[in-house]
KEKE-744560 format. One line per 5 residues: number of its first residue (from 0); their letters; for each residue y, z, x of N, C-alpha, C, O. Coordinates in Angstrom, 3 decimals. Layout:
NUM) A) Y:Z:X:Y:Z:X:Y:Z:X:Y:Z:X; ...
# end
This chain:
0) XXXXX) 31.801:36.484:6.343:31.354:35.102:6.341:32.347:34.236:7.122:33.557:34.404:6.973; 31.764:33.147:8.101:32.851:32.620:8.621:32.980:31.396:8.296:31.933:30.748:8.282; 34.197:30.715:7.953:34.513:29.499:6.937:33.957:27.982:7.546:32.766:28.077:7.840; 34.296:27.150:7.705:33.793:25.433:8.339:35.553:24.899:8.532:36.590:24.880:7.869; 35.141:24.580:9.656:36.086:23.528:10.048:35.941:22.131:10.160:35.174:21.602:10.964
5) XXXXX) 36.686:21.504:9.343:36.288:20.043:9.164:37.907:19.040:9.646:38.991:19.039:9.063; 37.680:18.637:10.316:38.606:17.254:10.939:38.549:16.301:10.353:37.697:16.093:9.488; 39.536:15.420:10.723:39.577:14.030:10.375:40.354:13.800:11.352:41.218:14.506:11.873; 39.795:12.184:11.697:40.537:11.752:13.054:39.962:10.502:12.942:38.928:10.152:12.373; 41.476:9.362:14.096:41.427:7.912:13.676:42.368:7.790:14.184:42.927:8.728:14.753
10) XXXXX) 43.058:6.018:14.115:44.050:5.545:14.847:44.789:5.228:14.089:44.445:4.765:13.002; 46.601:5.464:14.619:47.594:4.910:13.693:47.407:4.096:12.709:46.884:2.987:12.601; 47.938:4.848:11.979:47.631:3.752:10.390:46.589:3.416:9.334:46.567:2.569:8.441; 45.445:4.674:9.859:44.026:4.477:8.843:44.695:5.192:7.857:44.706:4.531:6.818; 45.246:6.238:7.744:45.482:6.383:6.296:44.985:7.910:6.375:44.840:8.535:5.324
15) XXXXX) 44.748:8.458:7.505:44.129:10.156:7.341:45.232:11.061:7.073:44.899:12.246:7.047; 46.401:10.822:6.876:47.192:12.163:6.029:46.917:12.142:5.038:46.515:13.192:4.536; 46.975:11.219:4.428:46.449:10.958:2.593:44.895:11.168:2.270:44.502:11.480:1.146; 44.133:10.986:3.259:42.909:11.703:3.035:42.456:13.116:2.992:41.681:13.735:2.263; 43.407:13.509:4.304:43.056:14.874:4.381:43.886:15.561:3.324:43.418:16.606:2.872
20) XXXXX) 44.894:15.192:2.922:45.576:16.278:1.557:44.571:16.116:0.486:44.088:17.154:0.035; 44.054:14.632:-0.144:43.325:14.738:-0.963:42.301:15.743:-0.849:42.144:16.722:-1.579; 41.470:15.314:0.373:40.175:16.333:0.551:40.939:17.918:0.410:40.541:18.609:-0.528; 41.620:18.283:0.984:41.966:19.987:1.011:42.064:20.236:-0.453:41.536:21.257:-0.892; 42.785:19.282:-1.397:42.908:19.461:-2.828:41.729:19.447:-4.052:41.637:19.845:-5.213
25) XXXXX) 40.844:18.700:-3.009:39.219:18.730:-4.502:39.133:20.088:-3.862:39.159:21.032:-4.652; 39.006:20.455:-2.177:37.895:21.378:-2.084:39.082:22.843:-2.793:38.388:23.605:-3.465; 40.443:23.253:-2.753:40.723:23.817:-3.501:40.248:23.931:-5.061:39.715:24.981:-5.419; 40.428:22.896:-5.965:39.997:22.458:-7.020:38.482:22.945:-7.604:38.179:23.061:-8.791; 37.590:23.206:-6.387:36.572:23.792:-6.527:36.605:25.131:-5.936:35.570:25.448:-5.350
30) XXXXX) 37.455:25.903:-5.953:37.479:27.611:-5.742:36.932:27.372:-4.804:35.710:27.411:-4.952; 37.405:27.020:-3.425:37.577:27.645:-2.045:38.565:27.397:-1.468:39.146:26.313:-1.412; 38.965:28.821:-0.775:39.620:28.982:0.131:40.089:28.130:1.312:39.486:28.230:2.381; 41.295:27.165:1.165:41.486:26.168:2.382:43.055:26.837:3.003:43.955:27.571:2.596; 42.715:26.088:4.186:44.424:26.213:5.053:44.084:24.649:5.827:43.178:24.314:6.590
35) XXXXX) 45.507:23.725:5.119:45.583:22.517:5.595:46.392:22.410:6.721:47.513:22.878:6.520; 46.219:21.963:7.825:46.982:21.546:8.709:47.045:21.248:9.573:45.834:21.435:9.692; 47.358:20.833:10.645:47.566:19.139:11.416:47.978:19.260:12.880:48.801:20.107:13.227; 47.448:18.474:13.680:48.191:18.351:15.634:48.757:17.242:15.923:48.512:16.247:15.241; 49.475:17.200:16.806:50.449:18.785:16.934:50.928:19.108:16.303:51.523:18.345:15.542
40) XXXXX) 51.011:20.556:16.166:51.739:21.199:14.785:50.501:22.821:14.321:49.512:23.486:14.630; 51.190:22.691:13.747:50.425:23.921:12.529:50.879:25.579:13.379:49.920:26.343:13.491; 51.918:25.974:13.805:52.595:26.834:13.769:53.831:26.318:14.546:54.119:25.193:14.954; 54.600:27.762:14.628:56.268:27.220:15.268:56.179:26.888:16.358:57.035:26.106:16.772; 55.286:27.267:17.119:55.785:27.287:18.639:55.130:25.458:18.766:55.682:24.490:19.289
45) XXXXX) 53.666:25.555:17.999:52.589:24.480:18.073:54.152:23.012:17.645:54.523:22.050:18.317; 54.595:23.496:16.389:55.617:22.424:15.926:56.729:21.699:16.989:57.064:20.521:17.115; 57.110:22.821:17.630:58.116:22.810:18.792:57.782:21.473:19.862:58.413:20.453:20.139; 56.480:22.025:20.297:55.722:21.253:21.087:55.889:19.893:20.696:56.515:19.190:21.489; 55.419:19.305:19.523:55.268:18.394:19.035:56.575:17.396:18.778:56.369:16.183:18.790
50) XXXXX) 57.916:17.902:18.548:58.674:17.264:18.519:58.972:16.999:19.866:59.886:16.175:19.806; 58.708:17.239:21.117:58.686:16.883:22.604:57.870:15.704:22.935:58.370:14.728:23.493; 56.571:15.768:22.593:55.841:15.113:22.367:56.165:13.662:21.794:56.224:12.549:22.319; 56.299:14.006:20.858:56.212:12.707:19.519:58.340:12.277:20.341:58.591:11.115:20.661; 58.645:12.583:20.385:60.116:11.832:20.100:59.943:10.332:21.376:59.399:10.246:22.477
55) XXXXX) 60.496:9.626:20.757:60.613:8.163:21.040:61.926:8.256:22.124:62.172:7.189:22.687; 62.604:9.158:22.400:63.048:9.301:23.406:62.898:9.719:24.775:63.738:9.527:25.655; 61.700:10.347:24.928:61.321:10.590:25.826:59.900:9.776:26.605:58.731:10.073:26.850; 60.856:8.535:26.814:59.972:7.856:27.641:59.626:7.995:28.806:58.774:7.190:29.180; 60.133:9.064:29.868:60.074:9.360:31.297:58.817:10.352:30.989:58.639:11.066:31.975
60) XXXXX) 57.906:10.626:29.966:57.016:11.696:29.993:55.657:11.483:30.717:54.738:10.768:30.318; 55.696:12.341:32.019:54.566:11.772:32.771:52.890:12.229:31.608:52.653:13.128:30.801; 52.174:11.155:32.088:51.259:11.118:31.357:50.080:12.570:31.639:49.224:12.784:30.781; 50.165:13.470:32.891:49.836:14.877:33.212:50.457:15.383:31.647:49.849:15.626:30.605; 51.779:15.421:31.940:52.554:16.378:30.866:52.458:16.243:29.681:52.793:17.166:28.939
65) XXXXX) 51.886:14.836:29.094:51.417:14.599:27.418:50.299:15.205:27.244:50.033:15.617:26.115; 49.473:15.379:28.220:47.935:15.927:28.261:48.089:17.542:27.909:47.564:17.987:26.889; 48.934:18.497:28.926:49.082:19.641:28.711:49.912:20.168:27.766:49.924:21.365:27.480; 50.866:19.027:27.078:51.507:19.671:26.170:50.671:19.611:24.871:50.846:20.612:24.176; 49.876:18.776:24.396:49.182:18.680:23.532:47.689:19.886:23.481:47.181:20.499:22.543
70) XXXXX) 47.414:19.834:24.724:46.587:21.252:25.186:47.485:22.674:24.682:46.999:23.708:24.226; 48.717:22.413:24.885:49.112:23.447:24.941:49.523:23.928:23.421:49.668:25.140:23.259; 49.717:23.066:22.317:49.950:23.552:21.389:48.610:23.504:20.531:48.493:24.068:19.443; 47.896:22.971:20.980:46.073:23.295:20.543:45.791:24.776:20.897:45.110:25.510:20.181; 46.401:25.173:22.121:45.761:26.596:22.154:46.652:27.424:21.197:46.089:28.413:20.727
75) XXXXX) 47.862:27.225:20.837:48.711:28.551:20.479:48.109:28.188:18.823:47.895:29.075:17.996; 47.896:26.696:18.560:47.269:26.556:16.745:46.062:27.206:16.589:45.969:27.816:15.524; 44.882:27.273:17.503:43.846:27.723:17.268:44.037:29.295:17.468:43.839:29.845:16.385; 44.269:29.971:18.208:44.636:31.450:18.236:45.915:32.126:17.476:46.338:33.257:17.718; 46.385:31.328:16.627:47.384:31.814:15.771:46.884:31.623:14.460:47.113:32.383:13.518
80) XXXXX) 45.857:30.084:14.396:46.111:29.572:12.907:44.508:29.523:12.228:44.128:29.937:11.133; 43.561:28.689:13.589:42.689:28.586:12.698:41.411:29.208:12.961:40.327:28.893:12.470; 41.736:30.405:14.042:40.640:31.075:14.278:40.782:32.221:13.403:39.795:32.878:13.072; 42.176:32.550:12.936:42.132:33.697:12.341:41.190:33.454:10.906:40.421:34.271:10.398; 41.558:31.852:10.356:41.475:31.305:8.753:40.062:31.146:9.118:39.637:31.821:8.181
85) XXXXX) 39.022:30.793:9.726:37.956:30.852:10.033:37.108:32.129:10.154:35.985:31.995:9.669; 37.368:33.315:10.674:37.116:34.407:10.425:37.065:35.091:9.394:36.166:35.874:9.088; 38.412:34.737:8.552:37.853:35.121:6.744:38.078:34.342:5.688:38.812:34.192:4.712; 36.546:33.611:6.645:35.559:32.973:5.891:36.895:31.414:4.987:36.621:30.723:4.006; 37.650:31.396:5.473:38.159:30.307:4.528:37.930:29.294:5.461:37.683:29.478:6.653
90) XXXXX) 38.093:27.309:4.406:38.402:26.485:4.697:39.141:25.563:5.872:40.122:24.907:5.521; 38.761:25.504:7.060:40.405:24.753:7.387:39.993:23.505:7.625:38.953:23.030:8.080; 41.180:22.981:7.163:41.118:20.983:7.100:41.883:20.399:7.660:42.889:20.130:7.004; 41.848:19.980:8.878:42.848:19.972:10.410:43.353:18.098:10.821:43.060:17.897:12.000; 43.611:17.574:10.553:44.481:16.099:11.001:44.769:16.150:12.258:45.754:16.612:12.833
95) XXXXX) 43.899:15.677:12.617:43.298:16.095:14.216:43.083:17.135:15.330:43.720:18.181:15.456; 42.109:16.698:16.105:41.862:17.928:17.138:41.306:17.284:18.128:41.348:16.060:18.248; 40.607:18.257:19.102:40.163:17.676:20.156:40.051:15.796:20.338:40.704:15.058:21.077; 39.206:15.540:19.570:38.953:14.297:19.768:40.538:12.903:19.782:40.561:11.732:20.162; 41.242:13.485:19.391:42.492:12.953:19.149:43.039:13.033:21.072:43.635:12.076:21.566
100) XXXXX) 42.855:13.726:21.527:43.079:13.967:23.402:42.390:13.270:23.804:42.855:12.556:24.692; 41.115:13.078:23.473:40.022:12.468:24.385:40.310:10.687:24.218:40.378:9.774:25.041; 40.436:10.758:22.673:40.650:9.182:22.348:42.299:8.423:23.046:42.579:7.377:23.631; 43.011:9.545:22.611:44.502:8.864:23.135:44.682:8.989:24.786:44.920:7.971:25.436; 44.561:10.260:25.417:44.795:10.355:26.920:43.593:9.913:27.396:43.688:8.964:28.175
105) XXXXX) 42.274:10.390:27.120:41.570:9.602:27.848:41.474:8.200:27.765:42.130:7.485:28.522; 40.920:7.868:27.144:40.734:6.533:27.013:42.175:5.452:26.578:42.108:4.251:26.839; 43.253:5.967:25.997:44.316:5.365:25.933:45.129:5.278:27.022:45.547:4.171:27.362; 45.585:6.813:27.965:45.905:6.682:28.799:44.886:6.335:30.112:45.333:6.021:31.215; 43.818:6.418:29.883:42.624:6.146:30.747:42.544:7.061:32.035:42.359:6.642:33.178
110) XXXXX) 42.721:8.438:31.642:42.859:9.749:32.499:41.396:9.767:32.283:40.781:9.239:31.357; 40.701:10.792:33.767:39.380:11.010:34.053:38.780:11.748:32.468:39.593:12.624:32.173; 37.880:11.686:31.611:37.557:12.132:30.504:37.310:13.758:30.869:37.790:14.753:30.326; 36.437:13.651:31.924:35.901:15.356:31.899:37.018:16.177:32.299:36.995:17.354:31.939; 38.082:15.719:33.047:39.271:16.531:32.625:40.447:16.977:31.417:41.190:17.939:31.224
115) XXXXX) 40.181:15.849:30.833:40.765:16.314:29.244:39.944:16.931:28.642:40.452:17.650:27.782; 38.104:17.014:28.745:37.843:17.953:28.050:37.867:19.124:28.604:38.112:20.010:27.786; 37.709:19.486:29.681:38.176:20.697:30.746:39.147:21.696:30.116:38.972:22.914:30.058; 40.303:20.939:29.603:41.628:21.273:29.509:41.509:21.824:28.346:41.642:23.029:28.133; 41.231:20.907:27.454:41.350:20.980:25.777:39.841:22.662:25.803:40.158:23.638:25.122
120) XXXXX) 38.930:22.708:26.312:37.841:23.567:26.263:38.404:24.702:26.625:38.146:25.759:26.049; 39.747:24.547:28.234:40.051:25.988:27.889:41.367:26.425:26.759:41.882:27.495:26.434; 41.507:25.480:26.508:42.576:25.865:25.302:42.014:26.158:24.074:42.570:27.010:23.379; 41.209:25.716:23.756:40.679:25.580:22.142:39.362:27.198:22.517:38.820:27.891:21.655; 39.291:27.265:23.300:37.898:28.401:23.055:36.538:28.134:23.262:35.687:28.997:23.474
125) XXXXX) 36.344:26.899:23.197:35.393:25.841:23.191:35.200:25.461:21.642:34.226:24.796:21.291; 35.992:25.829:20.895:35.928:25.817:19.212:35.535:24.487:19.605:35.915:23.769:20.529; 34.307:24.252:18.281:34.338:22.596:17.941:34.382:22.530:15.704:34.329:23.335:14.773; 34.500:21.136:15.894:34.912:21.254:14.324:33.110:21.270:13.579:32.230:20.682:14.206; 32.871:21.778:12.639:31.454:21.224:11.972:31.171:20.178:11.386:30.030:19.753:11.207
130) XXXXX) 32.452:19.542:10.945:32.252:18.135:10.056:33.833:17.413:10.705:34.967:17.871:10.566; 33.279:15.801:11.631:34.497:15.483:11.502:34.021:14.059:10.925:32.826:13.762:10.930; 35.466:12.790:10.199:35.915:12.238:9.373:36.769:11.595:10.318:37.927:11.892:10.609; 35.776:10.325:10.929:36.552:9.357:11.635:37.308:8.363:10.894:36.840:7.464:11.593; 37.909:7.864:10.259:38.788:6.523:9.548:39.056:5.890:10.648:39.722:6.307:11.595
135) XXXXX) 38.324:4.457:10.478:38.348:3.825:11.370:39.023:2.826:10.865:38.898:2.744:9.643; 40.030:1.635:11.596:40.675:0.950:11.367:40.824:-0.295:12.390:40.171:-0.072:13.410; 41.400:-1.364:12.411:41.652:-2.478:13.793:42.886:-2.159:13.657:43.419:-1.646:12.673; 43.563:-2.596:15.097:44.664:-2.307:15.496:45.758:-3.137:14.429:46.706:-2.880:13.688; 44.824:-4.471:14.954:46.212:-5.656:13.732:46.725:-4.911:12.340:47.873:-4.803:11.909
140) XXXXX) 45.433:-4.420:11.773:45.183:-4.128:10.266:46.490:-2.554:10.208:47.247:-2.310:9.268; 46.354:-1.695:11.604:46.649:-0.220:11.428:48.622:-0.590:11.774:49.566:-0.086:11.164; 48.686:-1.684:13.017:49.847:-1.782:12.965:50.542:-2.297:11.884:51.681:-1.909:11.621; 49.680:-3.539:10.922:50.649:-3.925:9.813:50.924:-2.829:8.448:51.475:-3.164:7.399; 50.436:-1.573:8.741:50.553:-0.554:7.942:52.010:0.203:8.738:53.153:0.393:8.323
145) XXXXX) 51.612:0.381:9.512:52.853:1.197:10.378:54.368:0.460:10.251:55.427:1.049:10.471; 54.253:-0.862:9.875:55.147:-1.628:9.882:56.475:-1.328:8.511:57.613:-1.796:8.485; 55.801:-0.391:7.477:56.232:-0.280:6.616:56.864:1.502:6.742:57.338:2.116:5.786; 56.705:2.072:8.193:57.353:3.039:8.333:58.666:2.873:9.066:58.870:1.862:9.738; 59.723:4.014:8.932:60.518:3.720:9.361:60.811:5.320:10.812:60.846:6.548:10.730
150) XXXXX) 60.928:4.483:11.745:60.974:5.684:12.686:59.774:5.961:13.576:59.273:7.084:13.538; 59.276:5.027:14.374:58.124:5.192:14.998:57.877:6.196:15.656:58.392:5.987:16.754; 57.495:6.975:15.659:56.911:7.817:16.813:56.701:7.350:18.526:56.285:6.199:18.656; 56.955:8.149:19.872:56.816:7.595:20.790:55.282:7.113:21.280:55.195:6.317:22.215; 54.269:7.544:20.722:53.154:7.395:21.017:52.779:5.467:19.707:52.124:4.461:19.980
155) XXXXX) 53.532:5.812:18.510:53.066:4.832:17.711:53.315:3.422:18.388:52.481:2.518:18.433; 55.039:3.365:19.083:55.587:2.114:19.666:54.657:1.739:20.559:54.381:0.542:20.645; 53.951:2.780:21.458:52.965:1.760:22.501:51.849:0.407:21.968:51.396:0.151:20.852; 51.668:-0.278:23.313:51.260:-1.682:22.813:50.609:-1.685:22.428:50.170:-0.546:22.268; 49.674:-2.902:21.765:48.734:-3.317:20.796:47.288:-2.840:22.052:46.196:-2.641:21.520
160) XXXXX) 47.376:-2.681:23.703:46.076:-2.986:24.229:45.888:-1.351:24.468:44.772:-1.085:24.914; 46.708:-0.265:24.273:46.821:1.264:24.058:45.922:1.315:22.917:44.786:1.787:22.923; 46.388:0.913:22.172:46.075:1.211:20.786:44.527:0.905:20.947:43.689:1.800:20.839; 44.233:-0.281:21.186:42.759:-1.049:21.335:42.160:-0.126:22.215:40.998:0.159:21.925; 42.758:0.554:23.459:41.443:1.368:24.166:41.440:2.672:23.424:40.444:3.351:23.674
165) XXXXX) 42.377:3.254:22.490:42.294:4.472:21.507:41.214:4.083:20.760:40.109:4.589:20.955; 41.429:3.127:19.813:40.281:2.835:18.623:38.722:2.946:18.978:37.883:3.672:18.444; 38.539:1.895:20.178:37.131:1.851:21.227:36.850:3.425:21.504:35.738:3.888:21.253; 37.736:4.112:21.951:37.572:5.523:22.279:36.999:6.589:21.060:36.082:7.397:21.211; 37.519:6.442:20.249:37.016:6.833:18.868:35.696:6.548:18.423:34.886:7.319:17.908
170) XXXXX) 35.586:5.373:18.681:34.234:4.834:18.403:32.961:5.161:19.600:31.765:5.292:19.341; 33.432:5.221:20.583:32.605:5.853:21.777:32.145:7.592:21.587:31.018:7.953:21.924; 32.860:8.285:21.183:33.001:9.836:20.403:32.153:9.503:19.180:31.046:10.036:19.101; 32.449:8.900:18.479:31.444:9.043:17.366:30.278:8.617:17.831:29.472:9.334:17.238; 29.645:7.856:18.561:28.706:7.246:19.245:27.625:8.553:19.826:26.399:8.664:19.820
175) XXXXX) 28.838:9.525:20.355:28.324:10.420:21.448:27.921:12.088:20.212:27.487:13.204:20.496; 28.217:11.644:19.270:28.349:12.721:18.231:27.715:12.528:16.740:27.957:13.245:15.769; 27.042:11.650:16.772:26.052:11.015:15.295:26.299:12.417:14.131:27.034:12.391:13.144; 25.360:13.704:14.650:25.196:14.605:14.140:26.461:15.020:13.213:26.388:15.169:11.993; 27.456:15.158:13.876:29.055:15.369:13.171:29.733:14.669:12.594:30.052:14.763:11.408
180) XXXXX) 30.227:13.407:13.802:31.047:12.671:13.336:30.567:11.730:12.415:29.570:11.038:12.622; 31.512:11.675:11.025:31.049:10.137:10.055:32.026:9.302:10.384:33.191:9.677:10.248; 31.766:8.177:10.815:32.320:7.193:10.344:32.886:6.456:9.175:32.040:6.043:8.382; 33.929:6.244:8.945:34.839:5.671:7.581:35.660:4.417:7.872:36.549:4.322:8.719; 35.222:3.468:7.037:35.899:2.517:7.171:36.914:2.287:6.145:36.917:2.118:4.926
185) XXXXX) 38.024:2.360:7.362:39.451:2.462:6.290:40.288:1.531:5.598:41.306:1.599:4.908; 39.112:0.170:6.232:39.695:-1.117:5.426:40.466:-0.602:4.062:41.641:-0.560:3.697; 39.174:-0.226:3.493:39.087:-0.341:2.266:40.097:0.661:1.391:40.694:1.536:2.019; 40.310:0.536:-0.156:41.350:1.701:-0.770:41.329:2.774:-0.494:40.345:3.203:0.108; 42.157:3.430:-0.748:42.356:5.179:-0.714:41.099:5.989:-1.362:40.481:6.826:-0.704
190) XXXXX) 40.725:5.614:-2.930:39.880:5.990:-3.833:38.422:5.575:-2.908:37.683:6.554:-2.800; 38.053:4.699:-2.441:36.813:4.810:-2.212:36.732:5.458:-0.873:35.877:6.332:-0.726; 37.344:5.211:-0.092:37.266:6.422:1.306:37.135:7.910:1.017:36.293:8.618:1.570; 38.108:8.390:0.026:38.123:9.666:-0.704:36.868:10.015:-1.276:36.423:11.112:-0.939; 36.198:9.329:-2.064:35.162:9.294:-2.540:33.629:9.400:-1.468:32.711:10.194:-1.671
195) XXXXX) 33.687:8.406:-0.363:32.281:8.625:0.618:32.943:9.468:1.163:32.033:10.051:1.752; 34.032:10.114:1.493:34.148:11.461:2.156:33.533:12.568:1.459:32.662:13.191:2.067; 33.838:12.914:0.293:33.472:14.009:-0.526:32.571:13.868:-0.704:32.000:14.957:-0.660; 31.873:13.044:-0.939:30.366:12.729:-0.991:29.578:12.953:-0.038:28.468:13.485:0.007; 30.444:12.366:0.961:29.127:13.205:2.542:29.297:14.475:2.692:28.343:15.252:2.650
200) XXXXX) 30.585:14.877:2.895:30.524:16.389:2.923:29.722:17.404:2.178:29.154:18.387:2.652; 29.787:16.840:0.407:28.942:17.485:-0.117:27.350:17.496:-0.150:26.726:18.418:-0.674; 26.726:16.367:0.470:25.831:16.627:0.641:25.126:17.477:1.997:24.190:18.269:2.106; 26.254:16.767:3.088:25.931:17.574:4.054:26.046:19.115:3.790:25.121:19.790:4.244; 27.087:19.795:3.096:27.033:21.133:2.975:25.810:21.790:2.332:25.458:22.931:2.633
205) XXXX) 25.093:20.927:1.316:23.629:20.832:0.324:22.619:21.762:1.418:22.100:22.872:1.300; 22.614:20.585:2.694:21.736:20.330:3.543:22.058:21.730:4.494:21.222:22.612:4.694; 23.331:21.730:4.983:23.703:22.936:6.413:23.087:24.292:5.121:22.357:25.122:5.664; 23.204:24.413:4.358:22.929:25.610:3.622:21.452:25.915:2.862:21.280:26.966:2.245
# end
């Protein structure tokens, strides 16, 4: 049996780490098989990557090289991590993927789109997720959350009009993806986002089955 891959994806500061642990924890809670985990990241080499990436010191990073490094630890996560956990038949509950490239380099960095998906398609396999979990947020609302972290990330410090063509970008993907992507509005508390998540999922799973 082969398992479902379900995403969540959104812009700084909606609040999707705390969603996605919750969600991995009911659907444990109900005897299945999950593997939680997150881009960049979710093995060593994938992790490696990511601290290149993400460090706030490396501002000389041409915007080619954010594209392929993030490609690049998408391919070594999916052929190390979640194609294997997909094959038997378990859970995986991923804090972003593809759409996280398309929204930030494409449309954030405003690189040609059909080449980030080009890239990301030959890295990923053409894997796509079955259920993704947009948390959507405004920039004002996502930065005055971020404000209470300490240690920005190099991608978080960029300006408020980055951020604004990310969010739009997100929303253009869900636009282009009805069937998959839900929309979540992350105004609102932790408990009720948690709640229409599990709730769509479970019905949608009602329905795919």
């Amino acid at each position: 049996m082969t398992g479902l891959f379900i995403t969540f994806e959104g812009p700084d500061g909606a609040g999707k780490t705390t969603q996605v642990k919750a969600f991995a924890e009911r659907l444990a809670s109900m005897g299945h098989e999950v593997v939680l985990t997150r881009e960049p990241g979710g093995t060593a080499i994938s992790d490696k990557i990511r601290s290149l990436i993400l460090d706030p010191a490396h501002t000389e990073m041409a915007d080619s090289a954010e594209v392929l490094l993030y490609a690049a630890s998408r391919a070594q996560h999916v052929q190390e991590k979640i194609n294997p956990a997909l094959k038997s038949g378990k859970f995986v509950v991923c804090d972003r993927f593809v759409e996280a490239s398309i929204a930030y380099q494409g449309y954030g960095l405003e690189i040609e789109l059909e080449q980030i998906k080009r890239i990301n398609q030959f890295a990923t396999g053409g894997l796509i997720p079955d259920r993704t979990y947009l948390l959507d947020l405004s920039v004002a609302d996502g930065r005055e959350r971020l404000k209470a972290r300490t240690g920005l990330d190099r991608i978080e410090q960029k300006g408020a009009a980055y951020h604004e063509r990310v969010r739009q970008g997100f929303l253009e993907i869900a636009k282009e993806h009805p069937q998959r992507i839900r929309v979540i509005d992350a105004s609102r508390s932790v408990e009720e986002m948690a709640e229409e998540i599990f709730a769509d999922f479970t019905r949608w799973l009602t329905e795919k089955n």
